[in-house]
C-alpha positions in Angstrom: 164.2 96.5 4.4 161.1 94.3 5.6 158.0 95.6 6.0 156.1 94.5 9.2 152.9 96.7 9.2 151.9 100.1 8.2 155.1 102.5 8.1 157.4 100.2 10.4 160.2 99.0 8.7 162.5 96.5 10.4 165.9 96.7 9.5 169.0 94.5 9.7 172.6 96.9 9.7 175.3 95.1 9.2 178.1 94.9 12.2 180.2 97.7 12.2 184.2 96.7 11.7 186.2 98.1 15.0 188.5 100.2 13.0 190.9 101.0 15.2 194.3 102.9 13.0 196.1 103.8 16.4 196.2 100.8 18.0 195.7 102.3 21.8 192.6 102.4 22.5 188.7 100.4 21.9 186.8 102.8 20.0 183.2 102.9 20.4 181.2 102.2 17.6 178.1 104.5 17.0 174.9 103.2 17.9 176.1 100.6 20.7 174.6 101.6 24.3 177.1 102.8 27.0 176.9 101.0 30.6 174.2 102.2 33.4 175.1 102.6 36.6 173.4 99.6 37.6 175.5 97.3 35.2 178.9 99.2 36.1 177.8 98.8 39.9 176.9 94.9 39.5 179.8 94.0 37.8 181.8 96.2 39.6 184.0 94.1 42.6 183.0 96.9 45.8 185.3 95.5 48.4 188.9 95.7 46.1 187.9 99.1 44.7 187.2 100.3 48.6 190.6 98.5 49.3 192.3 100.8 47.3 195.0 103.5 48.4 193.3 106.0 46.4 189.4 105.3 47.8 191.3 105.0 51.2 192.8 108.1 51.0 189.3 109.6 49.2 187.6 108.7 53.1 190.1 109.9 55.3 188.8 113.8 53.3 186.9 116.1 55.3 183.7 117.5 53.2 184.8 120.0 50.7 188.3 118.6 50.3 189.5 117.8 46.9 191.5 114.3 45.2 192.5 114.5 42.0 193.2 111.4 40.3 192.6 111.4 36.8 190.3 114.1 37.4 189.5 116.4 40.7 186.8 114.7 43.1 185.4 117.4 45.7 184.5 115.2 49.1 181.0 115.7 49.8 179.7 116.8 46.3 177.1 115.4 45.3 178.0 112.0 42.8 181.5 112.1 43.0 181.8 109.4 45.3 180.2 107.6 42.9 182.4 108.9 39.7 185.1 108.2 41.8 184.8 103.6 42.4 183.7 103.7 39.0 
């Protein structure tokens, strides 16, 4: 630890090792920051995900009609739209 001024203390942790014993899937390591929205939505390519069956389908819904792909979307609700391209 390195003392900077007062009672802050400033210090270095070492990289965590992605221990992963499964082999399927990234863990996430504690401490690291999950996307924001506005990360996801400027990396995120907006015309293929519209082009997609399942988006397609998602704007033929009337309001209150459900899709369920991966999860169940409710047209209309507030966010899932959203939930949904992401």
């Amino acid at each position: 630890k390195e003392e900077e001024s007062g009672n802050d203390f400033k210090e270095e942790v070492p990289a965590a090792k992605n221990v992963n014993p499964s082999g399927t899937a990234k863990r996430r390591i504690a401490g690291t920051l999950l996307p924001v929205d506005e990360d996801i939505l400027r990396e995120m390519d907006m015309p293929a995900v519209e082009a997609t069956r399942t988006y397609r389908k998602w704007l033929t819904l009337s309001d209150g009609e459900e899709l369920t792909y991966n999860q169940t979307y409710t047209k209309g609700l507030e966010g899932d739209d959203w939930n949904l391209k992401k």
